[in-house]
MMTF fields as JSON, N, C-alpha, C and O atoms, coordinates in Angstrom:
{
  "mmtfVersion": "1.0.0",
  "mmtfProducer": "UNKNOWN",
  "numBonds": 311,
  "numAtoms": 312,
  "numGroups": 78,
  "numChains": 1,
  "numModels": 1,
  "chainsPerModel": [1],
  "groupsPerChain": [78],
  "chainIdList": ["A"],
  "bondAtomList": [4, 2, 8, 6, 12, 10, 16, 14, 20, 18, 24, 22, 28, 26, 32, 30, 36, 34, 40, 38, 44, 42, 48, 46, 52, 50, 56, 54, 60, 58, 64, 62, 68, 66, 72, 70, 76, 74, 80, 78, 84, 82, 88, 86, 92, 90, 96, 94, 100, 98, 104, 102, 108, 106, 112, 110, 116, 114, 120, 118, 124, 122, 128, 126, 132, 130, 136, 134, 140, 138, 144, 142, 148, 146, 152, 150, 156, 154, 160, 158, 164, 162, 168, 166, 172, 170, 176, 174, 180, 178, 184, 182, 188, 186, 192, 190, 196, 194, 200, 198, 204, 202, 208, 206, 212, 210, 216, 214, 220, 218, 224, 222, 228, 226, 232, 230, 236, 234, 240, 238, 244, 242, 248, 246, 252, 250, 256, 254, 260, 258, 264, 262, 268, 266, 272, 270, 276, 274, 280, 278, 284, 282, 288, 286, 292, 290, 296, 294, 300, 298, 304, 302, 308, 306],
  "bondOrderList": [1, 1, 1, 1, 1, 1, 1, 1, 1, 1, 1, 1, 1, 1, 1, 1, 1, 1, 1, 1, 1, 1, 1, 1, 1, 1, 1, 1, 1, 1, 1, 1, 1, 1, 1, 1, 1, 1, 1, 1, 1, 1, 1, 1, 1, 1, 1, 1, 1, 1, 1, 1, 1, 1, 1, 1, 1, 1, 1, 1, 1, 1, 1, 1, 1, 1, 1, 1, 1, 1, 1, 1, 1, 1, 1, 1, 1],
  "groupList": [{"groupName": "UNK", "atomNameList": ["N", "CA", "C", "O"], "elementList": ["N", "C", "C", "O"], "formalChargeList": [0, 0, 0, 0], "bondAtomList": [1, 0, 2, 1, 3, 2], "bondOrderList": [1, 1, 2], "singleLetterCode": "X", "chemCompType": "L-PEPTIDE LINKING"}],
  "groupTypeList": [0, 0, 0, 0, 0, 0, 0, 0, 0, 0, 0, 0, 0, 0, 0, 0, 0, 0, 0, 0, 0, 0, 0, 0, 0, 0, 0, 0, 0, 0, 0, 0, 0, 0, 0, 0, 0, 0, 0, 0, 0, 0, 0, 0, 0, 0, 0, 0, 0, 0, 0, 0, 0, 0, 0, 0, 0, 0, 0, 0, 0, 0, 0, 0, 0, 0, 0, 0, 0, 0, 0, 0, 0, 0, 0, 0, 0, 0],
  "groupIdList": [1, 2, 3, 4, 5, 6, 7, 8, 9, 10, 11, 12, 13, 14, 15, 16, 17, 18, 19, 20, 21, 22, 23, 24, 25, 26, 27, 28, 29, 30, 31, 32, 33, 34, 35, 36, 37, 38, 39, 40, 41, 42, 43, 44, 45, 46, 47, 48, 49, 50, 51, 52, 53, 54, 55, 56, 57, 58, 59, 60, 61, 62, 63, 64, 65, 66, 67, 68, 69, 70, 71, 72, 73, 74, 75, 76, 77, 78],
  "secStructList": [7, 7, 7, 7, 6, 6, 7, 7, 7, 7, 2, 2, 2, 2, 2, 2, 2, 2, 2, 2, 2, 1, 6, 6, 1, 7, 1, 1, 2, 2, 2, 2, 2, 2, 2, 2, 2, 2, 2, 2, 2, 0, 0, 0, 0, 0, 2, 2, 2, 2, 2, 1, 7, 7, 2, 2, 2, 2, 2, 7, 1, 1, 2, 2, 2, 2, 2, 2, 2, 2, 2, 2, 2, 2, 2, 7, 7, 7],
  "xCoordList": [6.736, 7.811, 7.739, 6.681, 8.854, 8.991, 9.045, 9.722, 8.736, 8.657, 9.996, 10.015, 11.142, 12.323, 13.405, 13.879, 13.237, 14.116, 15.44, 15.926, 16.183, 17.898, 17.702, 18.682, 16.658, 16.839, 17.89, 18.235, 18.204, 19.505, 18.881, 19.512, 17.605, 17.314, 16.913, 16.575, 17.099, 16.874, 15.337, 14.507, 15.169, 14.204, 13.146, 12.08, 13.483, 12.639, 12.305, 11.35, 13.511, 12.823, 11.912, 11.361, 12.027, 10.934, 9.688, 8.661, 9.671, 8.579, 7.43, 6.202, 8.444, 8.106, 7.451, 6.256, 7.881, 7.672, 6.356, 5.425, 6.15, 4.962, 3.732, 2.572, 3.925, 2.627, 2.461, 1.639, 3.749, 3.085, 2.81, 2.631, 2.762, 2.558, 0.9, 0.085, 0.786, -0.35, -1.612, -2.768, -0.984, -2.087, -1.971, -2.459, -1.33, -1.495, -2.476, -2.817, -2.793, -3.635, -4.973, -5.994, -4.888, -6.542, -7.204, -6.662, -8.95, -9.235, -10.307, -10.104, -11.41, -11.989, -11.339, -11.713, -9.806, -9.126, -8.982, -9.65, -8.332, -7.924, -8.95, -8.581, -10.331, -11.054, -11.261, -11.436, -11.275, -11.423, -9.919, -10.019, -8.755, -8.266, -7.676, -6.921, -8.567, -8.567, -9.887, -9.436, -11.317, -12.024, -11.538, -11.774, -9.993, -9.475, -8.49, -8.076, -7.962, -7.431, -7.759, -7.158, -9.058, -9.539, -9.636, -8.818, -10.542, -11.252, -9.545, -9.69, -8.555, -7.487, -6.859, -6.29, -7.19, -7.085, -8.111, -7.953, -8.998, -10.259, -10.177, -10.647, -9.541, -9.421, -8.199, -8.154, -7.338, -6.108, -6.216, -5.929, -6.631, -5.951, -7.415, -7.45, -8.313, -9.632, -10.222, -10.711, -10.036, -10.808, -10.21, -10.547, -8.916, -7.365, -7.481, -7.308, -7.691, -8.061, -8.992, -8.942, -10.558, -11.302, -11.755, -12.444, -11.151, -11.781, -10.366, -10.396, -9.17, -8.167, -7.449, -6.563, -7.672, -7.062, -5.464, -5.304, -4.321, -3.15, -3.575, -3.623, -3.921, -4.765, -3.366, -3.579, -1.729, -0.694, -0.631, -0.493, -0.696, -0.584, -1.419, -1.008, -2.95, -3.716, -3.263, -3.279, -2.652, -2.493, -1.358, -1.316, 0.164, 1.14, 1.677, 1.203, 2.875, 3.443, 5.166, 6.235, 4.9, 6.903, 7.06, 6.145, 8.113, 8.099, 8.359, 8.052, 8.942, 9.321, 8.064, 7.811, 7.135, 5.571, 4.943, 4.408, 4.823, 4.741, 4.732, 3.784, 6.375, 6.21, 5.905, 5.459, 6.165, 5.75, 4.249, 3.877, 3.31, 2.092, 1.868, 1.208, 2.279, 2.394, 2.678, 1.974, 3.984, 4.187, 3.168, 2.794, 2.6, 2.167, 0.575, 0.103, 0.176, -0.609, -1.148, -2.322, -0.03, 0.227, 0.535, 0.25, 1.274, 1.383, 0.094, 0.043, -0.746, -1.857, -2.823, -2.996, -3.467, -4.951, -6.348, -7.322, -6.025, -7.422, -8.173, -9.282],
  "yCoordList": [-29.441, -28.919, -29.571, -29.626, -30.048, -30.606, -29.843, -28.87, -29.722, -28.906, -29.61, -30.058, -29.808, -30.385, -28.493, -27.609, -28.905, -27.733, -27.463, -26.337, -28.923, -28.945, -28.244, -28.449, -27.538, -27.801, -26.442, -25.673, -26.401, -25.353, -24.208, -23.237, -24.283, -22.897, -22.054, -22.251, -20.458, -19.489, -19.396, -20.054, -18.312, -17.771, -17.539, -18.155, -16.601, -15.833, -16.756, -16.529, -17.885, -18.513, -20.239, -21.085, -20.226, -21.034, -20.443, -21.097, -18.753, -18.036, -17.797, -17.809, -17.544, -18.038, -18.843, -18.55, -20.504, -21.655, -21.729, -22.408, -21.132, -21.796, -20.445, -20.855, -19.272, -19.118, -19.093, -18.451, -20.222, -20.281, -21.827, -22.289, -22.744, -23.55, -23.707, -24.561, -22.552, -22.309, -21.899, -22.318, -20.89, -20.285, -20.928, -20.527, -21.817, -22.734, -24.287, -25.128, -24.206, -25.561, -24.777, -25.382, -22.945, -22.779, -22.622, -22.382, -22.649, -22.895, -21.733, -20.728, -21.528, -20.297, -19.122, -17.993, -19.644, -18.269, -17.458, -16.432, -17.513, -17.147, -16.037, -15.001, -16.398, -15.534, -14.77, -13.562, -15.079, -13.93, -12.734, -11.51, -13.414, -12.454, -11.494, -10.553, -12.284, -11.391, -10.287, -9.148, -10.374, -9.23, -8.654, -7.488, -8.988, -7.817, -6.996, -6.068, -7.472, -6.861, -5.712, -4.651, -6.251, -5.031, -4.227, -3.309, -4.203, -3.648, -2.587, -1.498, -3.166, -2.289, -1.146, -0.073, -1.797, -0.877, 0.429, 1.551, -0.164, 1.1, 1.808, 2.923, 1.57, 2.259, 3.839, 5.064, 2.554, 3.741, 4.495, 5.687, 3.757, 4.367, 5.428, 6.564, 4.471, 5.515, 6.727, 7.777, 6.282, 7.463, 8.636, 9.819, 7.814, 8.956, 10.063, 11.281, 9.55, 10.427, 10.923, 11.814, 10.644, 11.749, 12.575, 13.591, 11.86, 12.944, 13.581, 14.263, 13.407, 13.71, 14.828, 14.332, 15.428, 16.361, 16.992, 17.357, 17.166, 17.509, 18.954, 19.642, 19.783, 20.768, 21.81, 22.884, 21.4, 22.596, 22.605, 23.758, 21.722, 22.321, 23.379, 24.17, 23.11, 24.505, 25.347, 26.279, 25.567, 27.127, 27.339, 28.373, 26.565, 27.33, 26.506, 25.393, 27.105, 26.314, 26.478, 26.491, 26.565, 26.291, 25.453, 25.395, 24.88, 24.511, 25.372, 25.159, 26.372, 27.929, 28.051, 28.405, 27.931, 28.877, 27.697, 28.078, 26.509, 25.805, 25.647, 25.657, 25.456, 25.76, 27.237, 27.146, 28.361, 29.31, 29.253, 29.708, 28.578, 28.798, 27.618, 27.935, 26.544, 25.506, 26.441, 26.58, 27.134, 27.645, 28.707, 28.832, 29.633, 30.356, 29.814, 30.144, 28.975, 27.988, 27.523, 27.435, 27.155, 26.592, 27.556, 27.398, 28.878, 29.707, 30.643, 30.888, 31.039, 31.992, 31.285, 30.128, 31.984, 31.492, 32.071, 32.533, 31.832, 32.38, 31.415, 31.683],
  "zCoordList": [1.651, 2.47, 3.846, 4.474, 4.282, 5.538, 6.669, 6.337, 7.775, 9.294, 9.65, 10.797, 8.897, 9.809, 10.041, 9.328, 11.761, 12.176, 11.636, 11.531, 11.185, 10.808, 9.123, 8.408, 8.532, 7.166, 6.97, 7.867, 5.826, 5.472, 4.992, 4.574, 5.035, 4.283, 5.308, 6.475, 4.179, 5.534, 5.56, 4.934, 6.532, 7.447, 6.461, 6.462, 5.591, 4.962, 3.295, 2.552, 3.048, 2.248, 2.88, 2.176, 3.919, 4.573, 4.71, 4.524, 5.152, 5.087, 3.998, 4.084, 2.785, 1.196, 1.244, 1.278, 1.28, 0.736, 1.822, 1.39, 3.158, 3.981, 3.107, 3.045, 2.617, 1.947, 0.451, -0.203, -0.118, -1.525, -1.636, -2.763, -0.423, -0.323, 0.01, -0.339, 0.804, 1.272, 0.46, 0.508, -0.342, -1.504, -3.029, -4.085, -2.805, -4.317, -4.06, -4.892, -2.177, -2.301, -1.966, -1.637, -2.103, -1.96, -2.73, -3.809, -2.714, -3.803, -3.322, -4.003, -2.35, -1.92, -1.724, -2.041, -0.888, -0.487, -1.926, -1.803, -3.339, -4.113, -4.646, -5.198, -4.401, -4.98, -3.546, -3.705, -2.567, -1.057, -1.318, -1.233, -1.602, -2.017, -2.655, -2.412, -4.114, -5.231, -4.684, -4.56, -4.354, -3.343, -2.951, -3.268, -1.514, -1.222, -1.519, -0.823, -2.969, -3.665, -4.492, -4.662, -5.059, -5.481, -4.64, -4.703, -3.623, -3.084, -2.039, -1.483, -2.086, -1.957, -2.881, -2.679, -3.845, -5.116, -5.409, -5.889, -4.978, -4.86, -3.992, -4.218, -2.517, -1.525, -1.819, -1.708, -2.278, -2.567, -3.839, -3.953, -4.748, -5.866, -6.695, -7.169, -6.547, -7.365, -6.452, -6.869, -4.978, -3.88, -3.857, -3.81, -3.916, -3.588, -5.117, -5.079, -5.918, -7.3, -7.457, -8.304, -6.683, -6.627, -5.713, -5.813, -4.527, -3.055, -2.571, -1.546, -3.223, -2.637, -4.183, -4.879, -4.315, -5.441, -5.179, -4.014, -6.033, -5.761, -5.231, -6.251, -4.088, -4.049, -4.325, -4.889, -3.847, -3.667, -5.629, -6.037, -6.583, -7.464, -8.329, -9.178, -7.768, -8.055, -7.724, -8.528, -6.527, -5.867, -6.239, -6.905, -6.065, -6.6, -7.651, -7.88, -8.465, -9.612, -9.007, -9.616, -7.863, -7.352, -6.048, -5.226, -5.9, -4.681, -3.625, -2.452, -4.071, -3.064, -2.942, -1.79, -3.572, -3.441, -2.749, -1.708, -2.932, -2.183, -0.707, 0.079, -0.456, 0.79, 1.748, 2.892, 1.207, 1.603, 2.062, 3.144, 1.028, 1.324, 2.459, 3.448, 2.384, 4.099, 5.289, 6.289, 4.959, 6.137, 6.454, 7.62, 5.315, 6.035, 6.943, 8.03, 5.999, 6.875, 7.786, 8.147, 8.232, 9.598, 10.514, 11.701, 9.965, 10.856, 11.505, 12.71, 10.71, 10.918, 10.988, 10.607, 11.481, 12.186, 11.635, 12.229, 10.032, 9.492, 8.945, 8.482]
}
């Protein structure tokens, strides 16, 4: 791909072409960010499933009950 300013294409497909131009001549990067790929995937998706539990569907089975129990929540101080 050429750095010529007059070219006809837009913004966002010059933006394209400068990082798949970029990550098809790497050869370390690919595995650095396949690492932080996973390691994004583990953040969100496996932690979030065991330290983060749907906790409003234990307690209620409505969204009326739901929010009732937020509000009351937030309202009182126990």
């Amino acid at each position: 791909m050429s750095c010529n300013p007059d070219n006809n294409q837009g913004f966002w497909s010059r933006v394209f072409h400068l990082y798949y131009d970029g990550f098809r001549s790497m050869t370390v990067g690919k595995t650095l960010w396949l690492i932080i790929a996973i390691k994004l995937f583990i953040f969100f998706v496996i932690i979030k499933l065991l330290f983060f539990p749907n906790f409003l569907n234990s307690k209620c089975s409505t969204e009326q009950e739901k929010s009732e129990y937020v509000r009351h929540q937030l309202v009182t101080d126990d």
